[in-house]
N, C-alpha and C positions, 0 to 999 in steps of 0.2 A: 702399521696403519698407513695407509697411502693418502700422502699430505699434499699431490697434485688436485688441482681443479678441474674434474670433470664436465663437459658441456651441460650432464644435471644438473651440474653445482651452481653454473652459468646462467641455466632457467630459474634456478631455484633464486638465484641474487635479485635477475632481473624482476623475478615477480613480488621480491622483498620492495625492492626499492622501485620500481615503473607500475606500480600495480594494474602487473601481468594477469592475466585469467587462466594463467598456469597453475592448475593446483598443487603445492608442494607441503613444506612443514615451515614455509617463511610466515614470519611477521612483514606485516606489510605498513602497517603502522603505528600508532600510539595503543601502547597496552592498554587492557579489558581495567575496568574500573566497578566501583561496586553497583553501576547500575548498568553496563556493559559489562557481556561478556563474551563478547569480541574483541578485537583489534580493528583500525582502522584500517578497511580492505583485507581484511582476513580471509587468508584462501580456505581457510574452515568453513568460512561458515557457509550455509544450504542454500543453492541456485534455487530463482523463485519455479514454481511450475510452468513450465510452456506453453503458451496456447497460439492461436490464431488469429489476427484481426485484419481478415480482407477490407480495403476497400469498397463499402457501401453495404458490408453482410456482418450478419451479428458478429462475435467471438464467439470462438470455439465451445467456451464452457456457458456459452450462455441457454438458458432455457427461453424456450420461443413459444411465447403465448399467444400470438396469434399473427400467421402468416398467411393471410390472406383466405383460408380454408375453415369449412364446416369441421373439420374431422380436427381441428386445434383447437375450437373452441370445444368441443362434447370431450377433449382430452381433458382441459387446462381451466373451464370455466364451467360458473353451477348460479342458481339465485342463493337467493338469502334461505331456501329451509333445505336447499341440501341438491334439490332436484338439475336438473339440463337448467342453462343459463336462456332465459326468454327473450334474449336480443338478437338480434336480424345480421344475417351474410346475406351478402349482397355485393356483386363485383368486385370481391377480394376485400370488400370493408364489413369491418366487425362497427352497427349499429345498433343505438340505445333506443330498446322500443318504449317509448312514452308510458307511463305507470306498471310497467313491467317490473320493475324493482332493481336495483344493482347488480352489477355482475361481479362475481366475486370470485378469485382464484381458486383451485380446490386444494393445490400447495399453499403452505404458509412459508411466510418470510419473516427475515428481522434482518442487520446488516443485508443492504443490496443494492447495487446500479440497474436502474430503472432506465429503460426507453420505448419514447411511445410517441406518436403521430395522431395529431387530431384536426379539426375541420370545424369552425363556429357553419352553420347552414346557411346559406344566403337565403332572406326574406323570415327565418326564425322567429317571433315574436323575443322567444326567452332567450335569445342572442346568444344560444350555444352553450348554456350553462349545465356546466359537468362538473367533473373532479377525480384526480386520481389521486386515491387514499389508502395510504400505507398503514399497513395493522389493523384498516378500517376505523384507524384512529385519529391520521395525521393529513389532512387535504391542504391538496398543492393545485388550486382555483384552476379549472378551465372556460375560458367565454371570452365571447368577442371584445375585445379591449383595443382594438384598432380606432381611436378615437374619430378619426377622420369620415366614416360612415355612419357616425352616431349623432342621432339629435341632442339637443341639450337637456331636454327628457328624460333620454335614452340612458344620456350618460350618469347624470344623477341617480335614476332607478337604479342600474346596474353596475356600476365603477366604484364605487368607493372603494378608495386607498388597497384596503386589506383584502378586498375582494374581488378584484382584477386577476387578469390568467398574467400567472408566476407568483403570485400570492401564496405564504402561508396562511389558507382562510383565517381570518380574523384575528392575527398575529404580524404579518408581518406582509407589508407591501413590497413590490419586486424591486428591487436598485433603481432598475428604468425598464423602461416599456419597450420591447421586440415586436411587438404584436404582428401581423402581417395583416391584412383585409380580410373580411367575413368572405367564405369559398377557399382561402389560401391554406395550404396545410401549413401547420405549426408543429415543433418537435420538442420534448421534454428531454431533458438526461438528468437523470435525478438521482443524488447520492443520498441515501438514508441510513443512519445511524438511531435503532431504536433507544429510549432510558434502560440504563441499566441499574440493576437495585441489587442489593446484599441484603437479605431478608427484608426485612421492613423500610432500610435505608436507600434510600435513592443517591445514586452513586453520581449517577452520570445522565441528563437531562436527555440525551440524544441531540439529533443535527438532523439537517433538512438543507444540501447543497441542490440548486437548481441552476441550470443550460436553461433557457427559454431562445430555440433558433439561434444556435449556437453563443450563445449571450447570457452571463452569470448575470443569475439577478435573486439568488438566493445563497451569499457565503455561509457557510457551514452555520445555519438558523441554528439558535440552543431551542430547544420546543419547551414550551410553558405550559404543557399538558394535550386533550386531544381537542381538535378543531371541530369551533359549536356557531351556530347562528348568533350573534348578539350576547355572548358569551364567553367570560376570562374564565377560562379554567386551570385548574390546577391538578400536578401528576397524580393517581392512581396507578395500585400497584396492579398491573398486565400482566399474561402472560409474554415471554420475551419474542414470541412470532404470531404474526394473526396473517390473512387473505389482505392480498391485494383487491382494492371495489373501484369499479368506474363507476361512479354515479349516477342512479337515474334522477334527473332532477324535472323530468315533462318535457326535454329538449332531445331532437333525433340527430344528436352527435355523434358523429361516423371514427374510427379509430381506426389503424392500419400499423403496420408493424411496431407490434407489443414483444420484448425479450425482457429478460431479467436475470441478474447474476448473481448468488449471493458473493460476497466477498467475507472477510475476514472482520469479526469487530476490531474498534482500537485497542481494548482492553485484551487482546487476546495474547501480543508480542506481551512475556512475561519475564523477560532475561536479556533486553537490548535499548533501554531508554522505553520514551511513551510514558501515554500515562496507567498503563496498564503492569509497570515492572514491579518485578517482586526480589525483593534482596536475595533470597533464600533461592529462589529460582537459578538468581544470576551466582550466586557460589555454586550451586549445586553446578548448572552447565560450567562454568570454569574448571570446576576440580577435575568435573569429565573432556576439556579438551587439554587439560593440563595430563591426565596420565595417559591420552590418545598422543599426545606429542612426544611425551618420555619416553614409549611404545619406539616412536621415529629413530629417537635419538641412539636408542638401545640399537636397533637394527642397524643403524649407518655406517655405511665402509666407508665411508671417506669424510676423513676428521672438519672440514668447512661444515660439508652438514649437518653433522655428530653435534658442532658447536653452534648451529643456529637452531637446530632443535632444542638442545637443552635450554638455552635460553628465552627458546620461545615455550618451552614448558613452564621455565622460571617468571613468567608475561606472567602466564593465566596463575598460576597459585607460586604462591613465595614459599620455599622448601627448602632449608637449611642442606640439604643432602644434597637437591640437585643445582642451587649453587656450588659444591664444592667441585660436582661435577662439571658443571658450565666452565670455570675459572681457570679447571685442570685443562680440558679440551683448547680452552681458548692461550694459554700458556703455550700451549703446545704448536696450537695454530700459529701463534705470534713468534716463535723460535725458528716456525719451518721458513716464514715471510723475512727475519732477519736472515738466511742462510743465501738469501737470493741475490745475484748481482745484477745491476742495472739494467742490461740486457735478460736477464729471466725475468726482468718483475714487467719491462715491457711488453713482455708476450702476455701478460696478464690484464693489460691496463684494464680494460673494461671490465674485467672480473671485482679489479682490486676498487674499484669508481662503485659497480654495487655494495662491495664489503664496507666504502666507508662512510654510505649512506645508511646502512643498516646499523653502524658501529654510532653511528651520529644519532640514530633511534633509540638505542640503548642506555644513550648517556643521557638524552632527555625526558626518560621515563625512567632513569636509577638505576637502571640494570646493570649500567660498568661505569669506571669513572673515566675524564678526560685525558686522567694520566695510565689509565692502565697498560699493563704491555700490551694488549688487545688494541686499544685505540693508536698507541703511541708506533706500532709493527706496523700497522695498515697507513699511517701517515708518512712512517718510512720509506715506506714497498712503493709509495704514489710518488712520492722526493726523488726516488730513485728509479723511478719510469722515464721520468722528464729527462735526465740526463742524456745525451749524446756520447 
């Protein structure tokens, strides 16, 4: 067995202990526990998906509901009985034609980041009142709320608290007020998380984060059911996706780049924390990177990595066998490091500075103790670097 450190063996330290984005068989930090089943920086686990996000244009993954063109709304948007959507393009603006009805996506959503661009009308009567509503259940207030151009009239009829643009209609008023002036476009980025229910049980109320012009004024809202005029309501059980609807409410509210993304529920991560983990989940993927690792260890020609595999197999699942192999490898490893004189353990420094950060990892999640030859070799090998 060749008990030199190879420059893999080098990457593989480094990304134990610097957590490298070298993929290897290291542990990079504190062992998988029973609602992780990971490692802290585990080079296991799966890179997110890649996308895109230019500067001032959607992301890559997003769907684009309306980009300025007829041919995105007869894609992407319909009325209420099914038919073409009866609201107005017009200079690149998707507009709400007054008693036409809502526009309603022909996709359905549930988890998704929402953005959207809208315009209260100058001289309006009904000061821009709209609404974009998520499942057709959950309205997030659109209308003029720019105080400053409003009578005192104006503001009474129209403003109350809960019903101001950043509003969850009749639930919850916005942090503070972004509004811009009646004519100024305004921009939503909207995080929604639908209820989620286990048969009958409602598990999870959902959320409602809101950007109002770059400005939170909705932290992840718990929703109290679906949003009603004058009305506290309580959850009913939905289906888990419905149409996004812009609201016709009698007001010719003009809208301009509409995207949507779905993303991932909370509940979905089932084996790494959250509140969506599941025990059984998190053993099962364990036991499977515990014998993907064993795999490592079984393969390795050179006894360092031989010995940080096994024991980062011995991390994810505790196995009487492959400590006995860990201990043996690591025996071995610590016999080759005391055969070294000062001058060979120098030429190692950096190697041996990762092996006693990872040996320092071991002993603080159990895995070896502070006297072991393992820990006691690698503090040697470091004594006898420094010398001259």
């Amino acid at each position: 067995m060749n008990t030199c450190i190879s420059e893999r063996t080098v990457a593989l330290l480094l990304a134990t202990c610097c957590m490298s984005s070298f993929v290897s068989a290291s542990p990079s930090g504190d062992r998988p526990d029973e609602r992780h089943a990971w490692a802290v920086h585990d080079a296991h686990r799966p890179n997110p998906p890649k996308i895109t996000a230019e500067e001032g244009r959607p992301p890559s993954d997003a769907i684009i509901l309306f980009d300025g063109t007829a041919e995105s709304v007869a894609k992407h948007w319909r009325d209420a009985s099914g038919g073409p959507s009866k609201w107005t393009v017009k200079d690149g603006l998707f507009i709400c034609t007054p008693g036409s009805g809502g526009a309603f996506t022909r996709e359905e959503f549930g988890d998704c980041q929402l953005h959207l661009e809208w315009l209260s009308p100058v001289g309006d009567p009904g000061l821009g009142n709209s609404g974009a509503i998520l499942m057709s259940r959950y309205e997030v207030q659109i209308q003029n709320s720019d105080f400053t151009d409003l009578t005192y009239k104006d503001r009474r009829r129209a403003n109350y608290a809960d019903g101001q643009a950043g509003a969850i209609y009749g639930q919850s008023p916005p942090l503070v007020n972004p509004a811009r002036p009646t004519g100024v476009w305004q921009t939503y980025d909207i995080i929604f998380h639908p209820p989620l229910w286990d048969g009958d049980q409602l598990i999870d109320p959902g959320s409602i984060t809101v950007f109002f012009n770059g400005v939170l004024v909705q932290d992840a809202w718990p929703l109290e059911g679906r949003c009603h005029w004058q009305l506290r309501t309580k959850h009913e059980k939905a289906p888990p996706t419905g149409p996004l609807r812009l609201q016709d409410h009698g007001n010719p509210v003009p809208f301009r780049n509409i995207w949507i993304r779905r993303i991932p529920s909370r509940f979905a991560n089932t084996v790494h924390g959250g509140p969506g983990v599941k025990l059984d989940d998190v053993a099962a993927k364990r036991a499977e990177l515990a014998a993907h690792t064993l795999a490592l260890a079984e393969e390795a020609t050179e006894l360092t990595e031989k010995v940080i595999c096994l024991y980062e197999s011995l991390g994810y699942r505790s196995d009487p066998a492959v400590k006995a192999k860990a201990e043996d490898a690591a025996a071995r490893y610590a016999a080759s490091l005391d055969a070294r004189d000062s001058a060979a353990c120098r030429k190692i420094q950096a190697e041996l500075r990762g092996m006693k950060l990872f040996v320092d990892m071991l002993i603080r999640n159990g895995l070896t103790e502070r006297e072991s030859p393992l820990a006691k070799a690698v503090a040697r090998a470091l004594d006898e670097a420094k010398k001259q």
